[in-house]
C-alpha positions, 0 to 999 in steps of 0.5 A: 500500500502506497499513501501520499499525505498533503499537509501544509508543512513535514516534520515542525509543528503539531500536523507536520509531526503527526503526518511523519509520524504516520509514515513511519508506522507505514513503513513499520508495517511494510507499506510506502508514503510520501508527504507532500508539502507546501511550506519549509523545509521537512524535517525528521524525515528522508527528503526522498520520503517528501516533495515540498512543490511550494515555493517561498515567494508563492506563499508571501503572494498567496498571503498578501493577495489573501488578505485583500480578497478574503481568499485564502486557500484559493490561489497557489494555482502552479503550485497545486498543479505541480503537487497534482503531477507529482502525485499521479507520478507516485500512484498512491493507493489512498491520499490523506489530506491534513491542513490545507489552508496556510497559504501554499494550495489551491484547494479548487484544483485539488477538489477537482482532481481529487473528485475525479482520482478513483482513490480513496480520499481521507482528510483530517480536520485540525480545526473548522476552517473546512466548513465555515466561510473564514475563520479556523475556530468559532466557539469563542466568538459565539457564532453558528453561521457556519450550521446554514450559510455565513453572511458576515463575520467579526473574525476578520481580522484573526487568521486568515487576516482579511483587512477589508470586507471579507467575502466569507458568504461566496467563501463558504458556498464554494467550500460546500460545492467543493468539498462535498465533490469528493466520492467517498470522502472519509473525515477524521477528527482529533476528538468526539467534540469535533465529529459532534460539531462537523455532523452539524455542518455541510460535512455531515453526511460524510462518513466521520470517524474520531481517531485522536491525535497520536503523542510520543509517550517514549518521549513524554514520559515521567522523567527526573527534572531539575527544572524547579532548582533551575528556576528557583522554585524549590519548595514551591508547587508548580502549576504549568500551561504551555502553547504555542501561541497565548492568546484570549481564545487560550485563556491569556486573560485568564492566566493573568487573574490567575497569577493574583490569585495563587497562594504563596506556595504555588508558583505560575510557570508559561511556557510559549508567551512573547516578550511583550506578553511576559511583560503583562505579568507578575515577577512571581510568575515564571515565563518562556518564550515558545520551545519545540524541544520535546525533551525540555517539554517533558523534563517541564510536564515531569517537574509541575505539580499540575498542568492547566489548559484554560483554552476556550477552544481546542480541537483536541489539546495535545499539550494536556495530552502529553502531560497526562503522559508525563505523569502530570495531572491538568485541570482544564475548562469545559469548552470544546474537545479538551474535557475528553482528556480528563476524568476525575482520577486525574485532574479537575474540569471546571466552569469556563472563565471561572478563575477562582474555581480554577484557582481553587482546582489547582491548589486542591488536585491530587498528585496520582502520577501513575493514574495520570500516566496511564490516562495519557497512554491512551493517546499513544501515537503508536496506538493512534497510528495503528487505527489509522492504519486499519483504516487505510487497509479497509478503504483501499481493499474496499476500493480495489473490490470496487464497494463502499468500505464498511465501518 
C-alpha cells in the first residue's frame, strides 16, 4: 500500500509531526508514503520520503493577495498543479489530506482532481476552517453561521487576516460545492467534540470517524527534572500551561487573574508567551518564550505539580495530552474537545472563565502520577497510528473490490 499525505508543512509543528509520524508506522508495517508539502523545509524525515512543490515567494503572494480578497486557500494555482503531477507520478493507493489552508494550495484544483482520482480520499480536520466561510475556530466568538450559510463575520481580522470586507458568504458556498465533490470522502477528527460539531455542518453526511491525535509517550514520559532548582522554585508547587501561541481564545486573560490569585506556595510557570506578553505579568510568575524541544517539554510536564489548559477552544489539546503522559495531572475548562482528556482520577474540569474555581482546582488536585500516566497512554501515537492504519487497509481493499468500505 502506497499513501501520499498533503499537509501544509513535514516534520515542525503539531500536523507536520503527526503526518511523519504516520509514515513511519507505514513503513513499520511494510507499506510506502510520501508527504507532500507546501511550506519549509521537512524535517525528521528522508527528503526522498517528501516533495515540498511550494515555493517561498508563492506563499508571501498567496498571503498578501489573501488578505485583500478574503481568499485564502484559493490561489497557489502552479503550485497545486505541480503537487497534482507529482502525485499521479507516485500512484498512491489512498491520499490523506491534513491542513490545507496556510497559504501554499489551491484547494479548487485539488477538489477537482481529487473528485475525479478513483482513490480513496481521507482528510483530517485540525480545526473548522473546512466548513465555515473564514475563520479556523468559532466557539469563542459565539457564532453558528457556519450550521446554514455565513453572511458576515467579526473574525476578520484573526487568521486568515482579511483587512477589508471579507467575502466569507461566496467563501463558504464554494467550500460546500467543493468539498462535498469528493466520492467517498472519509473525515477524521482529533476528538468526539469535533465529529459532534462537523455532523452539524455541510460535512455531515460524510462518513466521520474520531481517531485522536497520536503523542510520543517514549518521549513524554515521567522523567527526573531539575527544572524547579533551575528556576528557583524549590519548595514551591508548580502549576504549568504551555502553547504555542497565548492568546484570549487560550485563556491569556485568564492566566493573568490567575497569577493574583495563587497562594504563596504555588508558583505560575508559561511556557510559549512573547516578550511583550511576559511583560503583562507578575515577577512571581515564571515565563518562556515558545520551545519545540520535546525533551525540555517533558523534563517541564515531569517537574509541575499540575498542568492547566484554560483554552476556550481546542480541537483536541495535545499539550494536556502529553502531560497526562508525563505523569502530570491538568485541570482544564469545559469548552470544546479538551474535557475528553480528563476524568476525575486525574485532574479537575471546571466552569469556563471561572478563575477562582480554577484557582481553587489547582491548589486542591491530587498528585496520582501513575493514574495520570496511564490516562495519557491512551493517546499513544503508536496506538493512534495503528487505527489509522486499519483504516487505510479497509478503504483501499474496499476500493480495489470496487464497494463502499464498511465501518
Amino acid at each position: 500500500m502506497r499513501a501520499a499525505f498533503v499537509n501544509a508543512v513535514c516534520g515542525s509543528g503539531s500536523t507536520g509531526k503527526i503526518v511523519t509520524g504516520l509514515l513511519r508506522s507505514l513503513r513499520g508495517a511494510g507499506d510506502d508514503g510520501r508527504v507532500f508539502f507546501g511550506i519549509g523545509k521537512a524535517q525528521d524525515i528522508a527528503l526522498e520520503d517528501t516533495c515540498r512543490f511550494g515555493s517561498t515567494a508563492d506563499y508571501y503572494l498567496h498571503n498578501a493577495v489573501s488578505r485583500l480578497t478574503d481568499h485564502a486557500g484559493f490561489y497557489s494555482t502552479a503550485a497545486t498543479r505541480r503537487m497534482i503531477k507529482a502525485i499521479e507520478a507516485y500512484q498512491p493507493d489512498l491520499i490523506h489530506l491534513h491542513n490545507l489552508h496556510g497559504y501554499y494550495l489551491n484547494v479548487e484544483e485539488l477538489f477537482h482532481f481529487l473528485s475525479g482520482c478513483g482513490k480513496p480520499v481521507l482528510w483530517t480536520l485540525h480545526d473548522c476552517w473546512a466548513f465555515t466561510g473564514h475563520c479556523t475556530h468559532f466557539s469563542a466568538a459565539g457564532c453558528e453561521q457556519w450550521k446554514t450559510g455565513c453572511r458576515s463575520c467579526s473574525q476578520l481580522s484573526r487568521y486568515p487576516k482579511c483587512l477589508l470586507r471579507g467575502d466569507v458568504e461566496r467563501n463558504y458556498a464554494r467550500k460546500r460545492s467543493l468539498f462535498t465533490s469528493v466520492p467517498g470522502l472519509t473525515l477524521i477528527t482529533p476528538s468526539v467534540w469535533l465529529a459532534g460539531i462537523v455532523r452539524q455542518s455541510f460535512l455531515g453526511k460524510l462518513e466521520i470517524i474520531p481517531i485522536p491525535n497520536g503523542i510520543d509517550t517514549e518521549r513524554f514520559c515521567p522523567v527526573k527534572s531539575d527544572v524547579k532548582e533551575r528556576l528557583g522554585l524549590t519548595g514551591k508547587k508548580m502549576a504549568l500551561g504551555v502553547a504555542s501561541v497565548w492568546n484570549e481564545r487560550k485563556g491569556l486573560q485568564d492566566l493573568l487573574r490567575l497569577s493574583e490569585l495563587l497562594p504563596d506556595d504555588w508558583r505560575l510557570v508559561l511556557v510559549g508567551l512573547t516578550k511583550q506578553q511576559q511583560a503583562l505579568f507578575p515577577k512571581l510568575v515564571v515565563t518562556m518564550e515558545r520551545t519545540s524541544s520535546q525533551e525540555a517539554l517533558a523534563r517541564l510536564y515531569s517537574a509541575a505539580d499540575v498542568f492547566i489548559n484554560p483554552s476556550y477552544e481546542e480541537t483536541m489539546g495535545m499539550t494536556t495530552a502529553e502531560a497526562l503522559a508525563c505523569g502530570t495531572p491538568a485541570v482544564v475548562y469545559d469548552r470544546t474537545a479538551v474535557p475528553e482528556l480528563v476524568d476525575e482520577s486525574c485532574g479537575a474540569i471546571v466552569p469556563a472563565g471561572d478563575v477562582k474555581a480554577l484557582c481553587a482546582a489547582i491548589t486542591s488536585i491530587s498528585l496520582d502520577r501513575k493514574a495520570a500516566r496511564a490516562r495519557g497512554l491512551r493517546y499513544a501515537q503508536s496506538k493512534q497510528n495503528e487505527a489509522h492504519l486499519r483504516l487505510y487497509r479497509r478503504l483501499v481493499q474496499a476500493s480495489k473490490n470496487g464497494l463502499e468500505a464498511p465501518l
